[in-house]
N, C-alpha and C positions, 0 to 999 in steps of 0.2 A: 256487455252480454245482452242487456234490452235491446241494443240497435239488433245485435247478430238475430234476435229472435222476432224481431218487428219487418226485419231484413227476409225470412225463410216467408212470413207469413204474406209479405208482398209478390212474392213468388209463387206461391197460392195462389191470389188472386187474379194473379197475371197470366198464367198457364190456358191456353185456346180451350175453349167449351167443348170442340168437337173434335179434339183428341182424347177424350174419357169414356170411350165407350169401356175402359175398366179403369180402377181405382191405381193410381200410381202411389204406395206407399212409402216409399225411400223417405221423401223429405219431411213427410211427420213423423216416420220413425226418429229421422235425426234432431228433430223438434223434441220427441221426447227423452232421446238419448240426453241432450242437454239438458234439460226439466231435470230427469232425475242426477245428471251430475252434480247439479247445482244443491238439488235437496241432500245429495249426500254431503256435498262439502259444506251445508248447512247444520246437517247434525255432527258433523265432526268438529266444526268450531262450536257448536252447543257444549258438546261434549269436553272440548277442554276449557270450556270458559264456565262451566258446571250451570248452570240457567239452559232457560227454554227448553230442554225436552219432554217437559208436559204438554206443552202445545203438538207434539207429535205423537202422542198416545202410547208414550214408549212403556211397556209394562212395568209391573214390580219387580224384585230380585225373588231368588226361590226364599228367602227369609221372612218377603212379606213385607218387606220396610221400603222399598222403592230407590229411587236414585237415590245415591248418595254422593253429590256432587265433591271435587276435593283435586287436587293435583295431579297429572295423570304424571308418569315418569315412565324412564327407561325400565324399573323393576317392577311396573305395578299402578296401580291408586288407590285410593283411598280418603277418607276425612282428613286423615293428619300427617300420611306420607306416604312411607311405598311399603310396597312388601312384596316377597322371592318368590321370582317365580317360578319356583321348583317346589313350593312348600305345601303340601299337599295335603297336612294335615294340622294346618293353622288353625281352625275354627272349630265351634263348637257342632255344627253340620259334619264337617267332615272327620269327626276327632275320634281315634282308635276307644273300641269299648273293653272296657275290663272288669273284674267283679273283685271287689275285697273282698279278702287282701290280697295285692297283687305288686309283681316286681318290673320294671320296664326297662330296658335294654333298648338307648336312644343314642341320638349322633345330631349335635348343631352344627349342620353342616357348610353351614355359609353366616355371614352376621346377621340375614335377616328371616334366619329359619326359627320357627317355633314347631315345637307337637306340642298336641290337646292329645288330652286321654278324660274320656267318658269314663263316670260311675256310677253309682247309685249309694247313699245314703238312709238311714234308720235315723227318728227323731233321739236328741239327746246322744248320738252316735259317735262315739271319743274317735278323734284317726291320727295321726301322722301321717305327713308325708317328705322324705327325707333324699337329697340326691347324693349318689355317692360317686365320686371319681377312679373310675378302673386304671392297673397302672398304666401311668405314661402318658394320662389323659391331662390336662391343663384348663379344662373349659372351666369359664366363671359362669356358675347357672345363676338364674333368677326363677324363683317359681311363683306363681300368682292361683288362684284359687277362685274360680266363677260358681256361679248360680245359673239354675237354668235358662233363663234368661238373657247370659252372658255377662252381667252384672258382677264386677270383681269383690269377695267379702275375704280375704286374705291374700297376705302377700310378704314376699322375704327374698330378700339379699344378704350371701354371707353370714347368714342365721345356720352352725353347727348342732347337730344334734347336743342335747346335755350331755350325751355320753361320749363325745367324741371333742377332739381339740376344733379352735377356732379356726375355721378354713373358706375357702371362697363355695365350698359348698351351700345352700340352701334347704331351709328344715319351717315345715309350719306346722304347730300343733293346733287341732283341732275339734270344736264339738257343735256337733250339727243341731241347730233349734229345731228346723224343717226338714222334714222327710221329702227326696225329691234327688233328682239327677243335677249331680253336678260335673264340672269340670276343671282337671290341674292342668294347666299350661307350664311349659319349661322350656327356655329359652336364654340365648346367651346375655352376660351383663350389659347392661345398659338399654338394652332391647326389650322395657319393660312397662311401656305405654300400647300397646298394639292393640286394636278392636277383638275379642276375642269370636263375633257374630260375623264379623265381614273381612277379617284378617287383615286389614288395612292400618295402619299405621305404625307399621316397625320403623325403628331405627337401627341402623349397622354398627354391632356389635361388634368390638376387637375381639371377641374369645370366640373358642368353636374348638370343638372335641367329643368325646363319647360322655354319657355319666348314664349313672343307673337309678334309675328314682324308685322305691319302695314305701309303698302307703298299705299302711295295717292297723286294726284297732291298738289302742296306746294300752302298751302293754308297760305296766307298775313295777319299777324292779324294786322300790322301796315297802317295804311291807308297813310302816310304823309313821305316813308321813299327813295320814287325814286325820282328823275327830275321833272317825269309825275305826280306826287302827290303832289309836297310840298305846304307845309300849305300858305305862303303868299309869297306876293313880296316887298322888302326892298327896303326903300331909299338909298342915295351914306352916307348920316346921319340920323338913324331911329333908334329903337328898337324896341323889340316884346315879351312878357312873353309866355312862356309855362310849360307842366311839362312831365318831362321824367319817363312815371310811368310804363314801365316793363325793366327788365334788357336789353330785345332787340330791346328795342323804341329807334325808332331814326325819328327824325325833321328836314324835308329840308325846305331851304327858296331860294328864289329865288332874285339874283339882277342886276342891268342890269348898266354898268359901259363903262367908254373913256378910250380910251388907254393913258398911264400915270396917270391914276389916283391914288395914294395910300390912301388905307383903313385900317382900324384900326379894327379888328374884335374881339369883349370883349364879354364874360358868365360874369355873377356874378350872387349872388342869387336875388333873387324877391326879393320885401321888404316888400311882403302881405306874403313870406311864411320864413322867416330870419334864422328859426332851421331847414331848410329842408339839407337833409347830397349828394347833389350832390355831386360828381367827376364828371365834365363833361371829354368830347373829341369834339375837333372843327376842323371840316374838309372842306375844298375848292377845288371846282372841276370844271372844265368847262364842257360844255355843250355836251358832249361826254362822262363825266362821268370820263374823268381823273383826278386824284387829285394832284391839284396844293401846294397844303398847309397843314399842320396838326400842331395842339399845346395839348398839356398838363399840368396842374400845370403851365402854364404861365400868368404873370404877366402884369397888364398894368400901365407902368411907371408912372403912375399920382396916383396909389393907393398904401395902403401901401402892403409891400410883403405876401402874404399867409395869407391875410384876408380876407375875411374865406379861410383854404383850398380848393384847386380842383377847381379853376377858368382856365380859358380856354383862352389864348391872343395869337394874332400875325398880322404883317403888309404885306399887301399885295402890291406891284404895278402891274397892270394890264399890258399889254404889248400889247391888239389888242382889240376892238371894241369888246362887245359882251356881251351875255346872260350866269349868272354864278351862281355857289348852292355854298349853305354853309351845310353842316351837323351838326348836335348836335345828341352827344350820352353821355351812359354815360361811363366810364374810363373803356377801357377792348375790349370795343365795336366798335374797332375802323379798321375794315379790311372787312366790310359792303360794297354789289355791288349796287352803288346810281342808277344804269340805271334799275335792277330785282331786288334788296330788297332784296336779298338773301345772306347769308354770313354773320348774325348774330350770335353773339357771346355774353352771357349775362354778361352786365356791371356791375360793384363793386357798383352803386346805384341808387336809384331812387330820385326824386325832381323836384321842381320847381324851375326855372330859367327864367335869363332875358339874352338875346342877344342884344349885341347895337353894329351898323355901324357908322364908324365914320369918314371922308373923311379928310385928313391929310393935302392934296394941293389942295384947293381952288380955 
């Protein structure tokens, strides 16, 4: 290519003086025709070897962030792969806006499709966000959870609502520290690395189908399951029947104890309902919500072992003056936030039971 250009500019030189009485342009035209072929197959090998095009004052992206050099492919480029290019609403630039509470009617229509959906959030602001499968639909979602920024702060695969059976759907419970625009991304399984700022880096997900994602403030169906709610308040020796009738029911009580006291804290079944198939879980928290104690399948030495299964025992001594909860769930269900009620998880059963306190030192 140096000779062909060293070659035109001899030709130049050599052209008679006294045929110019006008400028003959063809051959620097062709001169620069080349020049700039060559600059272009220059930034095109820049471009897929990701280096040098700062030396050619190539601008930023509309995002602000500049090149981001990375593997160019048949479907796209990016830092870490490819991504569809049909996908129009991958990022958080281009991602539908909505206002809680809102329902979205979506379609993963190839393995490396995503939508973004825009919100806006209140500080301290409880949400879910839950995907559901209309019939006939088979898609595996994944849902992820950005910050403005595009920075991921949740995320779930195969995570069922509490109230719904275990399914390849996606569910994130959520409570916002920061008031501020965020953004849900839903996308098919596997496909759950991707740049949510530059849409760059999917991978080709086997699933794809319709699903309907609905996010709304997290609405309580338990009435009895924080501090601020629980059903009664116990003696230092009492009991109290109730029944644990959805997998993520859960039952605070309330009791109020001296430092040094030991209590005896026993489930067994009712004896108005004897064939009910509880598993319970029994948890002790003080007044802050921290949890002092937890049992399961435990035993209280006065009965005989593991009659009926799924009985719930453990001794407590108190150590400071004070106002304290007992939780009842049932077996499964046991990593519930006694202060928000949130962080249900549904229990292996439902039933009725009895809860008895029972003061050890007198």
């Amino acid at each position: 290519m140096n000779r062909l250009l060293r070659s035109l500019a001899k030709s130049l030189r050599a052209a008679p003086q006294a045929a110019a009485p006008r400028r003959d342009t063809s051959v620097r035209s062709a001169a620069f025709t080349i020049a700039e072929g060559l600059e272009s197959r220059m930034l095109f090998a820049a471009d897929l070897s990701g280096g040098m095009l700062a030396k050619f004052n190539i601008p930023t992206n509309a995002a602000g962030t500049g090149y981001q050099p990375g593997i160019v492919t048949a479907a796209g480029g990016g830092a870490n792969g490819a991504s569809s290019t049909s996908d129009g609403d991958d990022t958080i630039e281009r991602s539908h806006h909505k206002t809680l509470n809102f329902t979205f009617d979506g379609t993963i229509s190839d393995g490396l499709d995503v939508d973004m959906i825009r919100f806006s959030a209140r500080k301290n602001q409880h949400v879910t966000f839950d995907t559901d499968r209309p019939l006939g639909s088979t898609v595996d979602t994944v849902l992820r959870l950005f910050n403005s920024a595009g920075q991921e702060v949740a995320t779930n695969d195969d995570g069922a609502s509490p109230t719904e059976p275990d399914s390849l759907e996606s569910y994130i419970d959520f409570t916002f520290t920061v008031a501020g625009t965020y953004y849900i991304g839903v996308s098919g399984g596997f496909n759950d690395g991707y740049n949510a700022v530059t849409g760059a880096g999917d991978v080709t997900s086997p699933s794809t189908g319709k699903y309907e994602l609905i996010a709304q403030n997290y609405v309580n169906p338990d009435h009895h399951d924080t501090i601020f709610t629980f059903i009664d308040t116990l003696g230092k020796t009492d009991s109290a029947s109730q029944e644990i009738d959805s997998g993520t029911d859960v039952d605070v009580y309330r009791i109020k104890v001296k430092a040094g006291d030991k209590i005896a804290f026993d489930i067994d079944a009712d004896v108005n309902f004897p064939l009910d198939p509880l598993d319970s879980y029994l948890r002790l928290f003080d007044d802050n919500g921290v949890q002092l104690a937890s049992n399961d399948d435990g035993d209280d030495p006065t009965e005989p072992a593991n009659m009926p299964p799924g009985p719930s025992y453990f001794e407590y001594t108190f150590q400071e003056d004070g106002t304290y909860f007992i939780g009842v769930s049932g077996k499964g269900n046991d990593t519930y936030n006694v202060i928000t009620g949130a962080g249900d998880k549904p229990g292996s059963a439902t039933g009725h039971y009895s809860l008895f306190t029972t003061l050890l030192n007198p």
